[in-house]
One Martini backbone bead per residue (centre of mass of N, CA, C, O) as a GRO file, in nm:
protein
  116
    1UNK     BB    1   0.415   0.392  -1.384
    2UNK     BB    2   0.575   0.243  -1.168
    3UNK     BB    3   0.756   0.482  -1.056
    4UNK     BB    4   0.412   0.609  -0.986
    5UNK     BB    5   0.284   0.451  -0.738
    6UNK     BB    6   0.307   0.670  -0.480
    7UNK     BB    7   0.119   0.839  -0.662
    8UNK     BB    8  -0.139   0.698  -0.646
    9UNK     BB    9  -0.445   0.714  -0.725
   10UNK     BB   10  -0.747   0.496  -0.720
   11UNK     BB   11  -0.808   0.551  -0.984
   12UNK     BB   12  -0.508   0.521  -1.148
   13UNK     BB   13  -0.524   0.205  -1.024
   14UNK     BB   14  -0.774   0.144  -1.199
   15UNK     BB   15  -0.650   0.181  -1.459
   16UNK     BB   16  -0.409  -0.004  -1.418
   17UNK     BB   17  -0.601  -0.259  -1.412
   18UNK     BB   18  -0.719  -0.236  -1.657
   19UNK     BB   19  -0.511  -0.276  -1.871
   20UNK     BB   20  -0.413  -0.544  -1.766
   21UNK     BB   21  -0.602  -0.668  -1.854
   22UNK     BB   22  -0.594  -0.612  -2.165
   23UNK     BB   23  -0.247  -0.615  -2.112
   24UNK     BB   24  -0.066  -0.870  -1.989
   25UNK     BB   25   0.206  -0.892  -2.169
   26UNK     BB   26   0.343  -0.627  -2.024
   27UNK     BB   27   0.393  -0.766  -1.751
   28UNK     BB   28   0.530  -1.069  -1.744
   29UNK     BB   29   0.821  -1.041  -1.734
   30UNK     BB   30   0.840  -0.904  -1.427
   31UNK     BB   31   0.665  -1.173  -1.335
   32UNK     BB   32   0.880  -1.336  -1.321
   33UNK     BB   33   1.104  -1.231  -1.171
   34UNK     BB   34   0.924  -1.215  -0.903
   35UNK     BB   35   0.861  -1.493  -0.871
   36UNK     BB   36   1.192  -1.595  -0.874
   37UNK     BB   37   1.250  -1.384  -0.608
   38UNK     BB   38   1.001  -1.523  -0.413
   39UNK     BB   39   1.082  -1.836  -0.497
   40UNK     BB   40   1.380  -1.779  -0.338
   41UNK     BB   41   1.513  -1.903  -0.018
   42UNK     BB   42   1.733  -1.640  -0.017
   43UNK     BB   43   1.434  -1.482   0.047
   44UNK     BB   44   1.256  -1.499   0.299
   45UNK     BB   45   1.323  -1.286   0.498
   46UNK     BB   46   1.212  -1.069   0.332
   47UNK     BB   47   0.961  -1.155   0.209
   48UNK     BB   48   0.822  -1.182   0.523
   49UNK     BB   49   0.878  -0.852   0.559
   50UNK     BB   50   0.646  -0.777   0.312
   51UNK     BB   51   0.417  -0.916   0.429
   52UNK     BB   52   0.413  -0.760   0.691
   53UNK     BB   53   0.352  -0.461   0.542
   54UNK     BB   54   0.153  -0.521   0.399
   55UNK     BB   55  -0.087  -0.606   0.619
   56UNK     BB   56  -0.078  -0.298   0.707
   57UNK     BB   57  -0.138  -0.165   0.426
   58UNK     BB   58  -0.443  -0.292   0.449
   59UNK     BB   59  -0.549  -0.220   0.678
   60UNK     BB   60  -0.528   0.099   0.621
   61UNK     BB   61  -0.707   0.111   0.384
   62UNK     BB   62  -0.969  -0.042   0.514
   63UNK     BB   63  -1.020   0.184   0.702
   64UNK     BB   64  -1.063   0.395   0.508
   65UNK     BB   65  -1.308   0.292   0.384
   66UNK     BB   66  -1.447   0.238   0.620
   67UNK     BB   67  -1.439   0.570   0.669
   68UNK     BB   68  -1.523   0.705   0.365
   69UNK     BB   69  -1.262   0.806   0.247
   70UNK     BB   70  -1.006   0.935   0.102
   71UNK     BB   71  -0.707   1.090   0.026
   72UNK     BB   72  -0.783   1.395   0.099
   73UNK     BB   73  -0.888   1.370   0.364
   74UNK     BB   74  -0.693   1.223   0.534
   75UNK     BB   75  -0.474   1.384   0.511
   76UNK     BB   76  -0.620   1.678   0.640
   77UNK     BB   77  -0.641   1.500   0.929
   78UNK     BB   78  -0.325   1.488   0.938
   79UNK     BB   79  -0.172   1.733   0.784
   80UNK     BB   80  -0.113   1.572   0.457
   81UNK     BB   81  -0.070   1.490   0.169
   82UNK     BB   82  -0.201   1.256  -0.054
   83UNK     BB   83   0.063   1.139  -0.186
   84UNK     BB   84   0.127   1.017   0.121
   85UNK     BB   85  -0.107   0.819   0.131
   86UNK     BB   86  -0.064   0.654  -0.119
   87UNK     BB   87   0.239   0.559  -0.069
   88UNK     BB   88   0.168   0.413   0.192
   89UNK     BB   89  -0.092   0.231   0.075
   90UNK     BB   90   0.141   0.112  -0.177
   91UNK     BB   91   0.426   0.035   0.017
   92UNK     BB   92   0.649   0.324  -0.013
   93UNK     BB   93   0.638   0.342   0.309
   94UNK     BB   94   0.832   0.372   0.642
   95UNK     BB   95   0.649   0.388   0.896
   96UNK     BB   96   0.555   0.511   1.202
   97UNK     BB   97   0.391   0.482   1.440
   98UNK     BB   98   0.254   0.775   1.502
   99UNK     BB   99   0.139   0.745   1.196
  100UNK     BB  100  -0.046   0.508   1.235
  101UNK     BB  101  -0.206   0.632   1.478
  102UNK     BB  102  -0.309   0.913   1.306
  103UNK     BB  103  -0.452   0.716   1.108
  104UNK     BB  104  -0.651   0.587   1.240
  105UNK     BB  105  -0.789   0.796   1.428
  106UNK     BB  106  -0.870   0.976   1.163
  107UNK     BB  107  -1.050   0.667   1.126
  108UNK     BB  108  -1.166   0.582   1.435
  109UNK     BB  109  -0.924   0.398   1.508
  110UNK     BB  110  -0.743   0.141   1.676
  111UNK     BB  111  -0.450  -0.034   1.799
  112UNK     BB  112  -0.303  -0.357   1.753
  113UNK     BB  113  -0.061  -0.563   1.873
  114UNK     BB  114   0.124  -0.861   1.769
  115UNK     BB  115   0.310  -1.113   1.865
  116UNK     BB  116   0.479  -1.415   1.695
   0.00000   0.00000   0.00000
């Protein structure tokens, strides 16, 4: 399941968040080892990258939530697959601008970047 999370459904997401409830054991070994390669200072500019990628994509999502879609009504508004914005959400895609900004867009939302 984990290598098709890019096309996982929210309901899917759902599915598998309730296993892990309930077999967190399956996941153990997984999760040991991804935290000794997150808590190794030898990654730490990887690990800052993939954290500012993260907070794009709970943004995205978040906006979608709140303009009440779907991942299949935005797709339709954006012109692209349902999986493909799954895919974006799940931070298995590295978006351009114009796709961040027709996404947004398609929520009601403008973008605002701030450089740190």
């Amino acid at each position: 399941m984990k290598d098709r999370a890019d096309e996982m459904t929210d309901k899917q997401l759902e599915s598998f968040l309730d296993d892990l409830k309930v077999h967190p054991d399956k996941y153990t070994k997984d999760s040991e080892e991804r935290w000794a390669w997150y808590s190794d200072p030898a990654n730490k500019d990887e690990v800052n990258e993939q954290l500012s990628h993260m907070q794009l994509v709970m943004e995205l999502h978040k906006a979608r939530k709140e303009a009440g879609l779907t991942q299949e009504e935005l797709a339709k508004r954006m012109g692209t697959k349902q999986s493909y914005i799954a895919a974006i959400e799940r931070g298995r895609k590295n978006v351009s601008y114009s796709t961040i900004a027709r996404f947004a867009h398609a929520c009601g939302k403008r973008i605002a970047i701030t450089l740190l």
